[in-house]
N, C-alpha and C positions, 0 to 999 in steps of 0.2 A: 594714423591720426590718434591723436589725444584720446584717452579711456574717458574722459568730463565729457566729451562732446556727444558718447551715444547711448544718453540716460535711457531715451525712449525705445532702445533695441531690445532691451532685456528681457520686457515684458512679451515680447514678441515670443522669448527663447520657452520662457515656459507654456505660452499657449503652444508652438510649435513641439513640444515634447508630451505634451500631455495627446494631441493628435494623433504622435506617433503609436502610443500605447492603445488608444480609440480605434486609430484606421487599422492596425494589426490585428484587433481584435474583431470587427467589421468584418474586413477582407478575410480572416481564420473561417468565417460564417459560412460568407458569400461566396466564396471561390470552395470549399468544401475543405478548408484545412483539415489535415487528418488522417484516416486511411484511406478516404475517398481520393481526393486528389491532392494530394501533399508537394508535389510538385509546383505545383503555381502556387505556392507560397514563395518562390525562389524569385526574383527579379529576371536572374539567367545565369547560364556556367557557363565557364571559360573555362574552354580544357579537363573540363571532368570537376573545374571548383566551383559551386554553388554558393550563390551572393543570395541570402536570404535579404529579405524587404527589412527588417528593422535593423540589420547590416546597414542596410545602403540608407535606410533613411534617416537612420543617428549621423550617417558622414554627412548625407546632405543637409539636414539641421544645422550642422558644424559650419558646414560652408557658407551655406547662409546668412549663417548668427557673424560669419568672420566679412563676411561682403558688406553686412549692413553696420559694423564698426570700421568699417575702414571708407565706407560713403556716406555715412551717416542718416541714411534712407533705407525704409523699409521697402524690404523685395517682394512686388505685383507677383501676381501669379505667371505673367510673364519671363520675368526674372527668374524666379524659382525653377520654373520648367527648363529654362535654360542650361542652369547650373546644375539638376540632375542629369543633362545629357551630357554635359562634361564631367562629370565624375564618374560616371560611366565609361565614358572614354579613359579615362582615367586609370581606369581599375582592370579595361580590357588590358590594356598599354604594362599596369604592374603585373597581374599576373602571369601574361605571357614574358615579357621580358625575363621575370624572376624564371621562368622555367627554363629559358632559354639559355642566361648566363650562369647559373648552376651545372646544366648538362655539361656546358665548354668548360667552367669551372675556374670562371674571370673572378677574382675578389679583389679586395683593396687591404693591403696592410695596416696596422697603425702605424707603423714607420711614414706613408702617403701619406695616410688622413692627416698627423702633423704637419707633414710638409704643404697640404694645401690650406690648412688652418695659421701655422705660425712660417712657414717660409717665404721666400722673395716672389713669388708671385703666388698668390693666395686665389683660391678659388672665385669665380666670378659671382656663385651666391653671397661671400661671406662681405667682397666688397660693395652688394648690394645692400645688405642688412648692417654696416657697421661705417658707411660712409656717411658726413657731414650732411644734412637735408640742404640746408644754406648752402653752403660750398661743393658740393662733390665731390669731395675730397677723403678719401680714405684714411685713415690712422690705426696703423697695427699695432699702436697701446692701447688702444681703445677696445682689440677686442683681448687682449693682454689680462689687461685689469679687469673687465666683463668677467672673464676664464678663472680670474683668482679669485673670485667674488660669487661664485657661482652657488659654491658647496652652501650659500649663507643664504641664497634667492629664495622665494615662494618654487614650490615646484611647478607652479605652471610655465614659471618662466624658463625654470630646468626641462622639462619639457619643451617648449619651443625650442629651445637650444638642441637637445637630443636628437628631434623631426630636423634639424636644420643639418644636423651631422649626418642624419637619414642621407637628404634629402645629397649633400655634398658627396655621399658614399655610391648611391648609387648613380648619380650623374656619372662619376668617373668609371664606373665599371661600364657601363653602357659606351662609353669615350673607349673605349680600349675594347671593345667587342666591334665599333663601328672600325676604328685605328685595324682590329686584324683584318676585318674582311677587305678594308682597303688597301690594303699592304698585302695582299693575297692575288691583285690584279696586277697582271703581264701585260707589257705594252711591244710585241713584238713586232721588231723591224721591219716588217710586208707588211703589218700594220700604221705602223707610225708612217711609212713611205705613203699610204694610199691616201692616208686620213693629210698628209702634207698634201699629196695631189690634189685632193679633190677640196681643200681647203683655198690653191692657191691658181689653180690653175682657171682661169676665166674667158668668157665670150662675149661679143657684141652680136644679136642678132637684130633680124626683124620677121615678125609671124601674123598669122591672120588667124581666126579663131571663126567658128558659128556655133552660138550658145542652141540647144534643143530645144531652148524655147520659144525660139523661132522658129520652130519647124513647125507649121500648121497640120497637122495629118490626122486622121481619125486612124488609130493603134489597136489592133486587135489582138488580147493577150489568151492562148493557150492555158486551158487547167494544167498542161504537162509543162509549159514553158515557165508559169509560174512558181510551179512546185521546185523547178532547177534554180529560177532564180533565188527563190525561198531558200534553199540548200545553200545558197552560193553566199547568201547575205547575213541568213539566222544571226549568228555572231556578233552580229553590229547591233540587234535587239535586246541582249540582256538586258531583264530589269527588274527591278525592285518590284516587292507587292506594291501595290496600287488598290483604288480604287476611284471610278468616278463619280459622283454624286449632282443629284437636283434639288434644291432646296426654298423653300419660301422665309423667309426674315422677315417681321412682321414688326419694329421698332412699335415702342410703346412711348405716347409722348403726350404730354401735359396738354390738355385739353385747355381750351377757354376758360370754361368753369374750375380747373384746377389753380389756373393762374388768379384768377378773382382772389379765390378760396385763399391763397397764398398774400395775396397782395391785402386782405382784409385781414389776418389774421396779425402781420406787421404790424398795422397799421394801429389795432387796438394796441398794443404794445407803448408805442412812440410817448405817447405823454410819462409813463411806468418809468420808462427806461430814461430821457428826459431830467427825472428827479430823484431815483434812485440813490442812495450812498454807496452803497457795495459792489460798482457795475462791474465789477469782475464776477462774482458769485452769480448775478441777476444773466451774463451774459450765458456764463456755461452750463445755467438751469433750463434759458429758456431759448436760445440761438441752438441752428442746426450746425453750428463750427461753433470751437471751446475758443473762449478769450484768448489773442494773441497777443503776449506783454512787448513786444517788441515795438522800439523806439524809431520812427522814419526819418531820413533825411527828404529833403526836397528831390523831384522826378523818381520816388519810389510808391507812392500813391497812384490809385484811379484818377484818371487827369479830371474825372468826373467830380472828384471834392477835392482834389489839392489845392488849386487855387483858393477856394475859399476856407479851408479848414486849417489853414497854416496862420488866418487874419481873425479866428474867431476865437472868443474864449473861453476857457476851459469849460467844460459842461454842456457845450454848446449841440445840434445834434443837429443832421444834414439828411435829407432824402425823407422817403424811402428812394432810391433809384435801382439800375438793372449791372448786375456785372457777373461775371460766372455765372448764369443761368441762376439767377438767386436776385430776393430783394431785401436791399439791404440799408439799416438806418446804421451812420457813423455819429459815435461824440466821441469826442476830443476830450481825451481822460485824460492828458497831461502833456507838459511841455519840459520841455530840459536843454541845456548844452552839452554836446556829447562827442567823443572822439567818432569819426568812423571805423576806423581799426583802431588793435591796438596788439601790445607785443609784451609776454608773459614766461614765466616757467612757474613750474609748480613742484613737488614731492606728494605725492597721495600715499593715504595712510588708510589702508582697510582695515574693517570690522567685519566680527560676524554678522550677517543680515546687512550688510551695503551693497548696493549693484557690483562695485569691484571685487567681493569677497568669492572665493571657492571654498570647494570641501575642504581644503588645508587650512583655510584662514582662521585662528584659536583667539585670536584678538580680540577682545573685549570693547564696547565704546571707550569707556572709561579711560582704557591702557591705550586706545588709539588716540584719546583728545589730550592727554600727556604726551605721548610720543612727537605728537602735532605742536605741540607748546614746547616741547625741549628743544626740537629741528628749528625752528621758530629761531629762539633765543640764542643758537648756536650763530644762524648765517646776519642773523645783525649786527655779534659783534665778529663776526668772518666770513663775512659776505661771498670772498671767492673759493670757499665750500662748498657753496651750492648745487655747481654741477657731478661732483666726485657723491655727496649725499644723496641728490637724485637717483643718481647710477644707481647707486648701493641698496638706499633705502625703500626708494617709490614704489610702490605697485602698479602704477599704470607702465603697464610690459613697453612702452614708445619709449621710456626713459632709458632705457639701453643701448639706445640709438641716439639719441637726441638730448641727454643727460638733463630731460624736463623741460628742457627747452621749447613752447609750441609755436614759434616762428610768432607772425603778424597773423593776426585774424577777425574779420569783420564785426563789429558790435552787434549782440544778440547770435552768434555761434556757438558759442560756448551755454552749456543748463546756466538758467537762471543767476542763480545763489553767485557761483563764480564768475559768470559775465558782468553783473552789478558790484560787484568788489572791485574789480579792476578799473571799471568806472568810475566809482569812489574816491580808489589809493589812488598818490600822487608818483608819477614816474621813481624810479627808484625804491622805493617802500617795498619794505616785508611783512606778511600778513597771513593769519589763519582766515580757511573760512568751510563752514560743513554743505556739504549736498550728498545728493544718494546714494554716491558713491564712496563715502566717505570723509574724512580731513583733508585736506590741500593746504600746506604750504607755499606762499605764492610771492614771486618775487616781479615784481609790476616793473617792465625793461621797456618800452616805448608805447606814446600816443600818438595819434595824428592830430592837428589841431580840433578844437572844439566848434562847433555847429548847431543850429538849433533845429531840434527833432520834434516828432510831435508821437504820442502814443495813442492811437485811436482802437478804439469797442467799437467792434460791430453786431448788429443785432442782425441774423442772416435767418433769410427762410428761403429754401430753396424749391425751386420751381420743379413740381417732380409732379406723376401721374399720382393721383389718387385711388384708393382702392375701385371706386364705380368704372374709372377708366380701365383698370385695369379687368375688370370682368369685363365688361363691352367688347376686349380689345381679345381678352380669351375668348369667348363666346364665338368672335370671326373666328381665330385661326382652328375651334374644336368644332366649327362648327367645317370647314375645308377638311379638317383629319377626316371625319367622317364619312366627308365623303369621297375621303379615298380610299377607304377602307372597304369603301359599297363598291369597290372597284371603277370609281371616276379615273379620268386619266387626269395625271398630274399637273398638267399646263393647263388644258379644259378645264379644270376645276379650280386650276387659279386664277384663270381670267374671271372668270364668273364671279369670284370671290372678290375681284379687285385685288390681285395680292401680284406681285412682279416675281418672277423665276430668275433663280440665281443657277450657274453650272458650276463645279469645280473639277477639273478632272483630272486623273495622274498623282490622287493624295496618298504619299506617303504615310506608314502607320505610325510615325513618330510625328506627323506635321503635327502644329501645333493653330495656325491660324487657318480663316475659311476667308477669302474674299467677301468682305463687307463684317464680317465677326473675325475679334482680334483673339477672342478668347473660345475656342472651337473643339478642345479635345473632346470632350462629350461625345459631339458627333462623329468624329473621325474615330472615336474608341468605339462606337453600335457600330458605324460604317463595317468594321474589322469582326467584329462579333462572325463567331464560327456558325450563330444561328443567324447570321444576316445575307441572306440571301440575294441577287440582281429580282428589283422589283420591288424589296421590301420596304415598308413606310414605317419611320421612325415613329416615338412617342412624340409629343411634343415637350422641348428642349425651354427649360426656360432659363434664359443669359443676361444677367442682369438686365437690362430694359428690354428684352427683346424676347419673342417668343419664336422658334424655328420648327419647321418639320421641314422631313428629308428623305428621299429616297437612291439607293443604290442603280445607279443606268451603267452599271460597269465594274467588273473585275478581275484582275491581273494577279496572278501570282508570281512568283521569285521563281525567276531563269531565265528561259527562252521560251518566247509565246511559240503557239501553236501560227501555222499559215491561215488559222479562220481568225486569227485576231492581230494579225496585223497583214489582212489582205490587201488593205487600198495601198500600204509603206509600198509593200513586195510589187503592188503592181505599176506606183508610181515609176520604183526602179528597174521595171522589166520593161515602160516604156519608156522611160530616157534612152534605157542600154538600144533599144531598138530604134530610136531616132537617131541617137549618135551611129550604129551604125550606118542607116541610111547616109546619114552627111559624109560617112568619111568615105561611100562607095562613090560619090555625087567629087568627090575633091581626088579619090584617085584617079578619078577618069579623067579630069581636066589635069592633075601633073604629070602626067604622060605627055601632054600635049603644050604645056602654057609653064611662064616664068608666076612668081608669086605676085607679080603687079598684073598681067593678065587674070590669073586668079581670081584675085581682090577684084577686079573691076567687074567681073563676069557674073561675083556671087555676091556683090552689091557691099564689100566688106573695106573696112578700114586697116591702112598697116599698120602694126602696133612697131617701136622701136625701144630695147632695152639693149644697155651697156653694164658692163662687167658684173656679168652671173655666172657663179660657180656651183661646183654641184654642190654645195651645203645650202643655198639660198631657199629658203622657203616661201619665197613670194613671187610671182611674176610681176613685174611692177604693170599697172594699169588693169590688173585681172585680177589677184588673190593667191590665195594658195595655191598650186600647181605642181605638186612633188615627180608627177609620171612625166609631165613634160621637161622640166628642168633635168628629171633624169637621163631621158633619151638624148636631150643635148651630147653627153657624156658618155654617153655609152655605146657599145658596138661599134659599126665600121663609121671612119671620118669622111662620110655625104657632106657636100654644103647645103642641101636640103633634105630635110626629117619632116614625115608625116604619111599620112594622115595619122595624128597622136589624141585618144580618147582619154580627155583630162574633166578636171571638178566641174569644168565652166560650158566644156563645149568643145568641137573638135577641134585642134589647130594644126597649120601648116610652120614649120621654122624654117628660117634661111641663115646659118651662122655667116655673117661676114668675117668674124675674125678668130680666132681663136688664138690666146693666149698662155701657151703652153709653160708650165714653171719645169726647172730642174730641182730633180731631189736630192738633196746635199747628202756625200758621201756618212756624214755624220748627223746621226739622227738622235740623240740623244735629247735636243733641245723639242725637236717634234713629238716628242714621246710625251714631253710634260703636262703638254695641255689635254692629251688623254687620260692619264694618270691622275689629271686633276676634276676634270669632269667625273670622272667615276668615283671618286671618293666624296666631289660634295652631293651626289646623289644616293651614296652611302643610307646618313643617318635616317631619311624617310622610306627611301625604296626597303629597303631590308625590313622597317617595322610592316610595312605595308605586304613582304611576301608573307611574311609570318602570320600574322594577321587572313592574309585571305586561306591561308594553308590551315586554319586555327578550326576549334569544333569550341563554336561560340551560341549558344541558344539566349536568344533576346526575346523577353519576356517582358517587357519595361510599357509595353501597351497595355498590360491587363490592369495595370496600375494606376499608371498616370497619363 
């Protein structure tokens, strides 16, 4: 998207940088930077390389800064949290790759890197960055001309370009390291025969099954039978650190007496605001939201004043009423006829000190409001200049792509200054005009027809607790801390409190939200704290409206639990294993004697009926999964009846009626393919993913964020 469109990011980039220097400085404190513990100043290493924190938090500032110009919204702290875990991932991903195609000693030529920048089929990054936005359409003059142009670009644009040739470099070396290992697997002929077998060869049966859960029996389990089945299952428990938690959320919400407080304080207002001249200035002085210049179409209002605020005139003032948890008086600051879209190009011309400017930028206002007046006076009398001058000229880095072109875009998208210009000029017109980012040359290319909008000031007080609620509302929950600190129990001393128990359990050290709290790291980072013991009671947390204390009822660390902490899993599955065998000694005594409809009738069971299952089929049809059973079908000696078989669901008895034996064709070459082809599209993740678990990765990214 358009560099005009995201004035309001900018400011975001230097609060976000001056943070970084703050919370490094903090954290240097608080975690003992230094000779004490120098170590957690590191986020985590990978393979012996240390990502120190203002590493990783200038990339994620970056990332950031590039998210919120490309959506043109500032990123929640949800968002952000996000985006640090994938660059993290990220960074696991480069450094181990990087060590791993250096060992083998995979690189790419510059003889390649031409060939997938200027040859007949061009790398898939380059036709993502240099194709038509309209059309989809690629043009490899476009990145031709780009290429000859380049030596003359701002260097930050040389720079993208550079990352971009990064970025095409090592895709392809990784392409050719996935290419060997896959070109490194044998599809041999007693393979390819088996894998044809059991692909083609199929049966019609019919089976009777009894789930354990119908076994009514009181099961008594062995400390020694447990412990075997413990040995026999561990495996299936690995897991992640954990912790479980209890927590109380005590939401803080506008009292009666707040809303009065709120609704009187408008109210005085209303005549002020009424007569006012200035009500932009009057609005962003004394409203809890800054004036919004933006011009409405009809069914874009509160249906609360549209109806009337479309018929009344200018000056006019409506409410107070309720909407967003806020009360709010509307006037009608203006009226207009106005395109809803509309369709533009521009050339941007930075200065020093404009949002568009970098460290490179040497340009003067002065030499940029000429430069702006000369492009100007050029594409009026050579209008189809325009897009080759974009390319060349512009600073907003999209124009390499889209030669200034910003497609259609809905009125009030665009900052101010340049949304109301294009409003102004008449289709086809070329025109200067300055905003904070500097000069725009703008060549006005379509409207939609015009409409009448209306521009309304609101005067907004929002409905929010006041400071007395908010002591009342601490005073309950320190007044609960307390007494759990005198050693109340935790539920006890919430009911008493009137206060509802929240559980979360199984939290990950990276999670980020708690059931009923969207924004939760606080707690899950004390949860993890090396001094957080099972039983300890949190501070109390306070999350924007909400005030939380918490205590740890549980915790797990990374591997394989011990048999005291997953004794109910182990015993759950020592008594299945013990009821399924019960059924299947119950079902062998009866097929000694009985066909599978005497069976059925005797154990109160239904036939089930399935047609053409092979041994690749994963599903029993009418049951679910069933890999041991469908396997037995297939395997060992040819019975027309199999069983008693201990499967996911319950035990079953099988009757194959048919079996449909395939031949395996002398020439197996065609059989071979589709093995050859399955192992190589599992290539590119399995292999990052053995590396990866095989990798000496310490994660540190909890102490942080």
């Amino acid at each position: 998207m358009a560099v005009i469109t995201k004035i309001r990011n900018y400011s975001g980039l230097l609060i976000a940088v001056i943070g970084v220097g703050l919370a490094a400085f903090v954290l240097g404190d608080f975690l003992g930077y230094g000779p004490m513990r120098p170590q957690q100043f590191h986020i985590g290493r990978i393979e012996g390389n240390a990502i120190g924190y203002q590493q990783f938090e200038m990339r994620a500032q970056q990332q950031i800064e590039n998210w919120q110009m490309q959506t043109g919204m500032s990123a929640g702290p949800r968002e952000a949290f996000q985006m640090r875990q994938q660059i993290w991932n990220d960074m696991v991903r480069e450094v181990l790759m990087e060590d791993i195609l250096e060992n083998v000693g995979i690189a790419v030529t510059a003889e390649e890197l031409y060939d997938m920048i200027y040859g007949d089929d061009p790398h898939p990054y380059l036709r993502q960055s240099f194709s038509d936005p309209a059309t989809g359409q690629y043009d490899p003059q476009n990145v031709i001309e780009f290429l000859r142009t380049l030596p003359q670009r701002e260097l930050s644009v040389q720079n993208q370009w550079m990352m971009l040739e990064d970025h095409i470099r090592q895709d392809r070396r990784e392409e050719k390291y996935h290419q060997m290992i896959g070109n490194a697997f044998l599809a041999p002929s007693a393979l390819a025969a088996a894998d044809f077998k059991n692909r083609n060869t199929t049966a019609d049966i019919r089976f009777i099954f009894k789930s354990h859960n119908d076994l009514d029996e009181e099961i008594s389990i062995s400390d020694r039978e447990l412990r075997r089945v413990y040995e026999d299952n561990k495996h299936r428990f690995k897991q992640e650190a954990s912790r479980n938690i209890k927590y109380v959320n005590l939401p803080v919400f506008a009292s009666d007496e707040d809303r009065e407080n709120a609704f009187n304080e408008i109210m005085e207002l209303k005549d002020e605001f009424a007569q006012i001249d200035n009500v932009q200035s009057f609005v962003n002085a004394m409203s809890d939201r800054r004036f919004d210049p933006t011009f409405h179409a009809r069914g874009t209002l509160s249906p609360q004043i549209e109806d009337e605020i479309f018929d009344m005139p200018v000056g006019s003032v409506v409410g107070p009423y309720i909407d967003d948890n806020a009360y709010i008086l509307a006037r009608l600051a203006d009226t207009q006829m106005r395109p809803d879209s509309m369709r533009a190009s521009h050339i941007l011309i930075a200065y020093q000190g404009s949002a568009a400017s970098n460290p490179q930028t040497v340009r003067g206002y002065e030499e940029a409001e000429q430069k702006a007046d000369s492009i100007l006076r050029v594409v009026r009398n050579n209008p189809g200049r325009f897009p080759a001058l974009a390319n060349e000229l512009s600073d907003d880095p999209s124009a390499a792509m889209n030669f200034g072109d910003l497609d259609w875009f809905p009125d009030g998208a665009m900052v101010p200054a340049f949304n109301e210009a294009v409003v102004e000029a008449p289709t086809g017109s070329f025109l200067t005009v300055e905003t904070e980012f500097g000069f725009h040359v703008i060549h006005v290319t379509g409207k939609a027809p015009m409409t009448k909008k209306v521009q309304v000031a609101k005067l907004v007080r929002n409905i929010e607790p006041g400071s007395r609620t908010y002591r009342n509302e601490y005073g309950r929950i320190n007044a609960f801390a307390t007494e759990l600190r005198n050693g109340a129990d935790f539920e006890a001393a919430a009911d008493e409190a009137g206060l509802n128990v929240r559980e979360a359990d199984r939290i990950g050290k990276m999670d980020q939200t708690l059931p009923g709290i969207e924004l939760g790291r606080q707690i899950i980072q004390w949860a993890f704290d090396d001094d957080t013991r099972t039983g300890s009671i949190s501070r109390i947390f306070e999350l924007e409206n909400n005030f939380v204390v918490a205590t740890v009822t549980g915790k797990r660390d990374e591997g394989i639990p011990s048999l005291n902490e997953i004794r109910e899993d182990i015993r759950d599955i020592a008594i299945r294993e013990r009821k399924q065998e019960m059924i299947a000694e119950e079902m062998h005594e009866l097929l000694a004697q009985h066909n599978l409809d005497d069976m059925a009738e005797k154990l109160g069971l239904e036939i089930n009926e399935a047609e053409n299952i092979s041994f690749n089929s994963r599903n029993l049809p009418g049951v679910g999964p069933e890999p041991k059973v469908i396997g037995t079908l297939f395997a060992g000696r040819e019975e027309t009846t199999k069983g008693p078989i201990k499967g996911n669901n319950g035990v079953f008895i099988v009757e194959i009626l048919h079996k449909d034996e395939t031949i395996v064709p002398d020439d197996l070459t065609q059989a071979k393919t589709p093995l050859k082809n399955t192992f190589k599209n599992r290539v590119p993740s399995q292999a990052f993913n053995a590396i990866k678990d095989n990798a000496r990765i310490e994660d540190n990214r909890a102490l942080f964020f």
